[in-house]
N, C-alpha and C positions, 0 to 999 in steps of 0.2 A: 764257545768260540768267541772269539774278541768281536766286539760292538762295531759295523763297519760306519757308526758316525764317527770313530776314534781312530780311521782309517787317515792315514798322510796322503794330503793331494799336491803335495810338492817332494819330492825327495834328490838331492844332492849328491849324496853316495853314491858309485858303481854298486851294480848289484853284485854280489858273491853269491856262491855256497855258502861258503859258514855264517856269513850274516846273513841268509833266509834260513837260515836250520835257528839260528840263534833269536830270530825274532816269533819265530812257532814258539820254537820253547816257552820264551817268555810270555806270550799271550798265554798258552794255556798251561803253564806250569806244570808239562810233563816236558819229559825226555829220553824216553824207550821208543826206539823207532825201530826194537826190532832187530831178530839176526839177518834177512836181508835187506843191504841198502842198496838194492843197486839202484836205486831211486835216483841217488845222488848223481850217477854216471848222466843221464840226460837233463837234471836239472842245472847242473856245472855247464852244461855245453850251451844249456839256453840261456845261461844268463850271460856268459863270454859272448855270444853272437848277439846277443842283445845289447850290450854294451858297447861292443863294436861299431853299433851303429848309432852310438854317442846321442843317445836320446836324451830329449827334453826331461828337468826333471819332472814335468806332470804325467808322460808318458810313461814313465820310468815308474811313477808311484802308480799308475792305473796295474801297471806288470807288477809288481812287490807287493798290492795289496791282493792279486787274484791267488797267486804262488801262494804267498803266507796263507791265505785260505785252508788253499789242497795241503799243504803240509798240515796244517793244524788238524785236518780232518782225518789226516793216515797217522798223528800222535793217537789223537783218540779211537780210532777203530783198534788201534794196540791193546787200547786198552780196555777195551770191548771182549778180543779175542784173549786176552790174559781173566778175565775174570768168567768169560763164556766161553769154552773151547769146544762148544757144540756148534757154533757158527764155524770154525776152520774144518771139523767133521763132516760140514753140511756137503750132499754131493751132487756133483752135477751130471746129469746124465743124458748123452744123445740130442746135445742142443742141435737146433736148427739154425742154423748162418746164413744169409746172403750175402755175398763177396761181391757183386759186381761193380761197376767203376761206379760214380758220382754220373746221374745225369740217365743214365740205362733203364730208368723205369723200379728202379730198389722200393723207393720209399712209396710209390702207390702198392709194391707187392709186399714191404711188410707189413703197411698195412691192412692189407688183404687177410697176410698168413694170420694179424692180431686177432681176427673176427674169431679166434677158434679158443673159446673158453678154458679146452686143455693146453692153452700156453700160454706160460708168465714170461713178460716182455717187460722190458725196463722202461717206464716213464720217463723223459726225458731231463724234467725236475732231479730225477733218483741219479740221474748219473750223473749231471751236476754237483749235488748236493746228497751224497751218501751215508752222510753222519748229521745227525741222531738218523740209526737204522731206521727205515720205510715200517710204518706197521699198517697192518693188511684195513686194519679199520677204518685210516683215514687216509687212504689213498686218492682219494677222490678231495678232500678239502683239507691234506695236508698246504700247510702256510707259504710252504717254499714254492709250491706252485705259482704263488702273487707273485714271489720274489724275482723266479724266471722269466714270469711273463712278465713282470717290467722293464727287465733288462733288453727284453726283446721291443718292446715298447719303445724304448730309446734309441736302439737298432734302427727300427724303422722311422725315428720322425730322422734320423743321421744318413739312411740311404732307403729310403721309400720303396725303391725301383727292390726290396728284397721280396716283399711280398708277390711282384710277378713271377717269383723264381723257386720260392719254399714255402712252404707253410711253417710257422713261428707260434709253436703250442706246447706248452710244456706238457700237458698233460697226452701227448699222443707218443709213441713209438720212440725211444733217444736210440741214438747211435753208438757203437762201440767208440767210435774215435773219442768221443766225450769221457768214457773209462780207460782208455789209454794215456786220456791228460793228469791220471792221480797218478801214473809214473814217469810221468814226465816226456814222452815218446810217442809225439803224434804230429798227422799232419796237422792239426787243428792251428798248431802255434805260428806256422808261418802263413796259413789263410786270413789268420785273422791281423798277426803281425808284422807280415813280409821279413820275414828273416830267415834271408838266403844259407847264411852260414850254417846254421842251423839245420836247416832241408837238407843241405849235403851232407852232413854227417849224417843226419837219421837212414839216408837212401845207400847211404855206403853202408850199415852198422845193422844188424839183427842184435836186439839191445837184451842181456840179460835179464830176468825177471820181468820179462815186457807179458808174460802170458798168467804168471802167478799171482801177479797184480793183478789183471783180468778179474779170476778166478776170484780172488778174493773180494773185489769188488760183488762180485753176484753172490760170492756166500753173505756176502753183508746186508744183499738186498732181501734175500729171500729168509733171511732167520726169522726175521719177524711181520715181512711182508710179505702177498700173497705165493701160492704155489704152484707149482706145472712145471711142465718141462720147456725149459729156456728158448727164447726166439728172439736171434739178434741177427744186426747188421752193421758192416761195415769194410768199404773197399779196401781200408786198410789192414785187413784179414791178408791178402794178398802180398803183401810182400813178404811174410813168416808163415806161410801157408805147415811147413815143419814143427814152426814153435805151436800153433796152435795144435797138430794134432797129439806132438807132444803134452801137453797140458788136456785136451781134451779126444783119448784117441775115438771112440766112437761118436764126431760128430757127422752131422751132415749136412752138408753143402749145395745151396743154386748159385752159381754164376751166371747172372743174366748178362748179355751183350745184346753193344747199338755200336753201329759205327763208331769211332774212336777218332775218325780225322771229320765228325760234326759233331759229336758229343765234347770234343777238348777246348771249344770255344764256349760250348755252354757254361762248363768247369769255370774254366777266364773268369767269364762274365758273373758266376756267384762269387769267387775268390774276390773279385772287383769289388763287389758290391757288401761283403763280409769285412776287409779293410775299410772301406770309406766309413762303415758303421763303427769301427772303431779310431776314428778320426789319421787314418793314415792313407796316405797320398803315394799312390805305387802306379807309374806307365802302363798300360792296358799292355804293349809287347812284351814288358819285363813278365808282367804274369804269365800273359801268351805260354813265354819259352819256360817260365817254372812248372805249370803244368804238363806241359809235352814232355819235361826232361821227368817230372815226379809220375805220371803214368805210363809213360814208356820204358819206366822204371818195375812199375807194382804189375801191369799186364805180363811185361819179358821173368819176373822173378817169377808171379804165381805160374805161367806157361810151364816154365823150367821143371818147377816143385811137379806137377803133375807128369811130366815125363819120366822124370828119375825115379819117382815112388809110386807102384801099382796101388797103393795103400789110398795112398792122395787121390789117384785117379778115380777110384772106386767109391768115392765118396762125392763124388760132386755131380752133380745136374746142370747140365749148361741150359740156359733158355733165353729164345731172344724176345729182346722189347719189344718186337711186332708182338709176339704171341700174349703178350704180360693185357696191351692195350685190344687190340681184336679179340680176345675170349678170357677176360679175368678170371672166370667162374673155371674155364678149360685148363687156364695155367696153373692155376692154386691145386686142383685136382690132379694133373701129371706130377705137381712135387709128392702128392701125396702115395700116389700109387707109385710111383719110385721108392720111396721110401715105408711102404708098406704102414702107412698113415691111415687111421680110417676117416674118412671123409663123408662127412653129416649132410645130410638135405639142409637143416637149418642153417649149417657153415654157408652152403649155397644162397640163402634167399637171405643173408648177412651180407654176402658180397653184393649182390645186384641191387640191394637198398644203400650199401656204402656206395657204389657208383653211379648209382642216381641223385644221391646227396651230396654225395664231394666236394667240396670247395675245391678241389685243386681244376676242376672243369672250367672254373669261372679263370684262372691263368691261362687254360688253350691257346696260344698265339699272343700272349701279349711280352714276353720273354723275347728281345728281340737281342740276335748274336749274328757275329759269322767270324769266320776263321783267321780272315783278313783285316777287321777290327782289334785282333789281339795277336797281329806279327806269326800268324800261323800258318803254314805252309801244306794243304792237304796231299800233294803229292809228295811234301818229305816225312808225314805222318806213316803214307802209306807204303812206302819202300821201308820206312824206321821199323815198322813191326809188321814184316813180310811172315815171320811163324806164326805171327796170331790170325792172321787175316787167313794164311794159308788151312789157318784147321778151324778156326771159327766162324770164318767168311760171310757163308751160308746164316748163321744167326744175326748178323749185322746188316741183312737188309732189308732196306725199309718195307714198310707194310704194302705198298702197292706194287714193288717190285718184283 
C-alpha cells in the first residue's frame, strides 16, 4: 500500500469516482477489481454529497486519503482471491449477530458472547485494516493495532468527552459498520462526516453487493487468522435484515432493546462527539433530527423484515438492556439455550471476572445527554414508532420499572 507520509494534506480537485479508482490504481499498480463493482454505486454517491458540501481542501484530502486506502486494499484482496481461491471457498456457518440499536447495551454483550473461546470475532484493527490478511499468530502484536490505537489517540486529545461514551481499543470486538465501510454503505460515513445527502440515499436504497462484501471481508479474515464460528455486531444489520439472511441463511440473531425516545440522545451525543474528533462542527439539533430520522428508519425496516418473513422471525431473540445489566452471566446463557449453544462453567466465571474488571464501570454516569439537548422530542419518538413500542414495549423498560 502507498506510504501515508506521501499522503496529500491539501487537495483542490472535487472528488470523483474515476479519480478515486485512478489514484488506487496508480498507488498500487493493479487494476482488477473484479466482476462485481457495485462498490462503485456507494462510493460515487459519497463523493457527490461530499462535494456538495464544498469542503475545505484539507478536509477533502483527510476523505481522499481514507477512500484511496479501502480501495487499494479491495485491489489487493483481488488479488489475494485470484492467486488463493481457497479464501472465496472459505465458509461461513451459523454466525451469531447482534442487531440492536447503538446505545442498548450491544457492545457490553459482545463482549460477553467474545469470552467463549469457540468464537472468532473480528478485532477491530481487522476490520479496519484487512489487507495483508490477519495471521492467527500475530494477532495479539500485529503492527496495525499501534496504527488504530493512534488514530484513536488523536480522536480523543480532538474530543475528550469520547472516552465517557466508548471504549477506543482496537484490539477488542470491531463492528460490522467498520466492514460495510470497504463497500462503501454505511452509517459510519455521515457519523463521522455529517453528510446528509449521503444518509438519504443510503436509508432509501438496500445497496447491491452490500452483503457479499461482508462475507468476503470475513473470508479474508479467517484464511489465515484464527478460527470459530463468527460473532458479530452491528445495528446496521437492521435495515437489510433480507440481504443478510440472503448471504448468510442459517444465521442467528439477539435484538437487544432500551427505550429509543432516551437511547436517541445518547446516539446524538456519540454522533457529536465522533464529528468533532474529526474536526467538523455539526448543531447538536441537526444531529438530534439525523438520528431519529436514521433509526426510526432501521427499527420500522428491521420490524417490517420480521413480520413479513416467519424465517427472519424465527431467528432472532429479542432481549432487553435491563436483562443484559441485572444478570450478564443470565443473559449470555438464555442466547445460548435459544440457540442450542453449550454453555461452559468456565464461559461463566469469564463473565463475572470481565464485569468486575471492566473499564466500561468506571463511565457509569459520567455520559451526560438528554433529549432536549439535541432538538429531540420524546413524545414525537413515541407516537413515531408506535409498532415497535407496541410489540417490544415490555423489553424497553428500565430496570427498576
Amino acid at each position: 500500500m502507498s506510504n501515508p507520509h506521501d499522503a496529500p494534506t491539501s487537495i483542490q480537485e472535487p472528488l470523483t469516482l474515476a479519480g478515486l479508482l485512478a489514484t488506487a490504481e496508480k498507488a498500487t499498480g493493479l487494476s482488477d477489481w473484479g466482476e462485481d463493482r457495485t462498490f462503485e454505486i456507494g462510493l460515487n454517491k459519497l463523493a457527490e454529497a461530499l462535494e456538495a458540501m464544498n469542503p475545505s481542501p484539507e478536509f477533502r484530502a483527510n476523505v481522499h486519503n481514507r477512500l484511496q486506502q479501502t480501495l487499494a486494499m479491495k485491489l489487493h484482496m483481488r488479488q489475494d482471491e485470484l492467486k488463493h481461491p481457497e479464501i472465496t471457498a472459505g465458509r461461513i456457518e451459523k454466525p451469531l449477530i447482534i442487531v440492536g440499536l447503538p446505545r442498548t447495551g450491544t457492545t457490553i454483550l459482545y463482549d460477553l458472547l467474545s469470552l467463549d473461546p469457540a468464537l472468532r470475532w473480528p478485532r477491530e484493527w481487522e476490520t479496519f485494516i484487512p489487507w495483508p490478511a490477519p495471521e492467527a499468530a500475530t494477532m495479539d502484536t500485529d503492527p496495525r493495532i499501534d496504527v488504530i490505537n493512534g488514530l484513536y489517540k488523536v480522536m480523543l486529545e480532538k474530543s475528550p468527552e469520547l472516552n465517557d461514551i466508548q471504549r477506543l481499543d482496537s484490539t477488542r470486538p470491531g463492528e460490522c459498520n467498520h466492514i460495510f465501510t470497504h463497500h462503501f454503505s454505511s452509517t459510519n460515513f455521515n457519523a463521522e462526516w455529517s453528510v446528509p445527502d449521503y444518509q438519504d440515499w443510503y436509508l432509501s436504497n438496500r445497496v447491491p453487493g452490500h452483503y457479499p462484501c461482508h462475507k468476503r471481508i470475513l473470508q479474508q479474515l479467517q484464511w489465515k487468522g484464527p478460527k470459530g464460528n463468527w460473532l458479530l455486531k452491528s445495528p446496521e444489520h437492521l435495515f437489510d435484515l433480507e440481504g443478510l439472511f440472503a448471504t448468510y441463511p442459517d444465521a442467528q440473531l439477539v435484538w437487544t432493546h432500551r427505550d429509543p425516545a432516551l437511547t436517541l440522545s445518547s446516539i446524538s451525543s456519540m454522533v457529536h462527539a465522533l464529528c468533532k474528533a474529526q474536526d467538523v462542527d455539526v448543531p447538536k439539533a441537526f444531529i438530534g433530527a439525523g438520528m431519529w430520522k436514521t433509526w426510526k428508519e432501521g427499527m420500522g425496516r428491521g420490524t417490517e423484515s420480521r413480520s413479513k418473513d416467519p424465517k427472519i422471525e424465527n431467528a432472532i431473540l429479542d432481549l432487553a438492556h435491563k436483562d443484559v445489566v441485572l444478570d450478564p452471566v443470565g443473559a449470555v446463557k438464555k442466547i445460548y439455550d435459544h440457540f442450542d449453544r453449550p454453555f461452559s462453567d468456565e464461559h461463566a466465571k469469564a463473565i463475572d471476572k470481565f464485569i468486575n474488571d471492566n473499564p466500561a464501570a468506571k463511565r457509569i454516569g459520567k455520559h451526560k445527554h438528554s433529549p432536549e439537548e439535541y432538538g429531540l422530542d420524546v413524545n414525537e419518538i413515541r407516537e413515531g414508532l408506535t409498532d415497535y413500542y407496541a410489540r417490544f414495549g415490555d423489553y424497553c423498560k428500565r430496570p427498576n420499572a
